[in-house]
matplotlib code that plots the C-alpha trace (Angstrom):
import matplotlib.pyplot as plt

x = [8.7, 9.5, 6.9, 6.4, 3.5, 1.9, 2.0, 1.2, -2.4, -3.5, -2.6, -3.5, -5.8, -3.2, -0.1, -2.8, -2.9, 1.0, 1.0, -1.2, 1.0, 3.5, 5.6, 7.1, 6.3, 8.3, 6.5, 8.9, 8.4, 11.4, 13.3, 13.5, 12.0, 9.3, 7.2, 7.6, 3.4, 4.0, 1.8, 1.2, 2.6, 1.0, -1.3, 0.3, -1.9, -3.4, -2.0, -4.4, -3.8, -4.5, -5.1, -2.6, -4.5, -4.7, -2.3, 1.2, 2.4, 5.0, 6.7, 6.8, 10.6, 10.7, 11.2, 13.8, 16.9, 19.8, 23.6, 25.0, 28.2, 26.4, 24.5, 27.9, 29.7, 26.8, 25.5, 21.9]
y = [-26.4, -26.6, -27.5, -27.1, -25.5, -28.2, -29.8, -26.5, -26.3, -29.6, -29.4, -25.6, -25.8, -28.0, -25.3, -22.5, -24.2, -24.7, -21.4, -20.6, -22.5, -20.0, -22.7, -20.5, -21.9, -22.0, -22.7, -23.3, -24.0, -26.4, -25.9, -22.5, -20.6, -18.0, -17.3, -17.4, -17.5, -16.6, -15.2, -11.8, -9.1, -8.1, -5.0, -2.4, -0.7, 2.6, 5.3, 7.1, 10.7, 12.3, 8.9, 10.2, 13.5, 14.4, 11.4, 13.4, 15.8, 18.2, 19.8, 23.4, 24.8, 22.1, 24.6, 26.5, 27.4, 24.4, 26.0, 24.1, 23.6, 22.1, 19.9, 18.3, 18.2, 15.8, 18.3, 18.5]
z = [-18.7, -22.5, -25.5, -28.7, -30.2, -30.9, -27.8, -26.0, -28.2, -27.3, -23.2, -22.9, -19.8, -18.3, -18.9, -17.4, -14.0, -14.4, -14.5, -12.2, -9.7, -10.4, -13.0, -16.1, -19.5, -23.3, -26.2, -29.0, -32.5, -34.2, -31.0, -30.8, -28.2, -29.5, -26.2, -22.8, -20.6, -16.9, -14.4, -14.8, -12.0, -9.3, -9.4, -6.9, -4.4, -5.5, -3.1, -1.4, -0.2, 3.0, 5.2, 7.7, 8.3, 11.7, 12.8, 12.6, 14.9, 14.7, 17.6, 18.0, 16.5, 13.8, 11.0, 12.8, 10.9, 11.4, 12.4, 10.1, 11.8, 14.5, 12.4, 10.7, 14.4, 15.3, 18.0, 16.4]

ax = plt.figure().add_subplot(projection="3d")
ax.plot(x, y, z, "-o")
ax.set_aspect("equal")
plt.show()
């Protein structure tokens, strides 16, 4: 959706539910595009450290030296 900034002051509660709805809005002044009102990003999750404790496994040998030869022949 395009308006100027004008038309933009007097439907403003309108364009936020526009936005809301996901719709990307221009205002423009004489035409020209001078702003652009979008929803904002989505926070990302704060990662939280040590939730796996106790969950994981590793098998006895799993830090044992790797003949590399093997390893590239697909052996491993």
């Amino acid at each position: 959706m395009e308006l100027s900034v004008a038309e933009a002051k007097n439907r403003f509660s309108e364009l936020l539910r526009a936005v809301e709805d996901g719709e990307e809005i221009v205002i423009t002044r004489h035409g020209k595009p001078i702003a652009q009102v979008v929803r904002p990003l989505r926070r990302r999750r704060r990662v939280r450290l040590g939730t796996m404790k106790g969950r994981v496994q590793l098998r006895p040998g799993w830090d044992a030296p790797i003949d590399l030869d093997r390893f590239l022949e697909g052996d491993i």
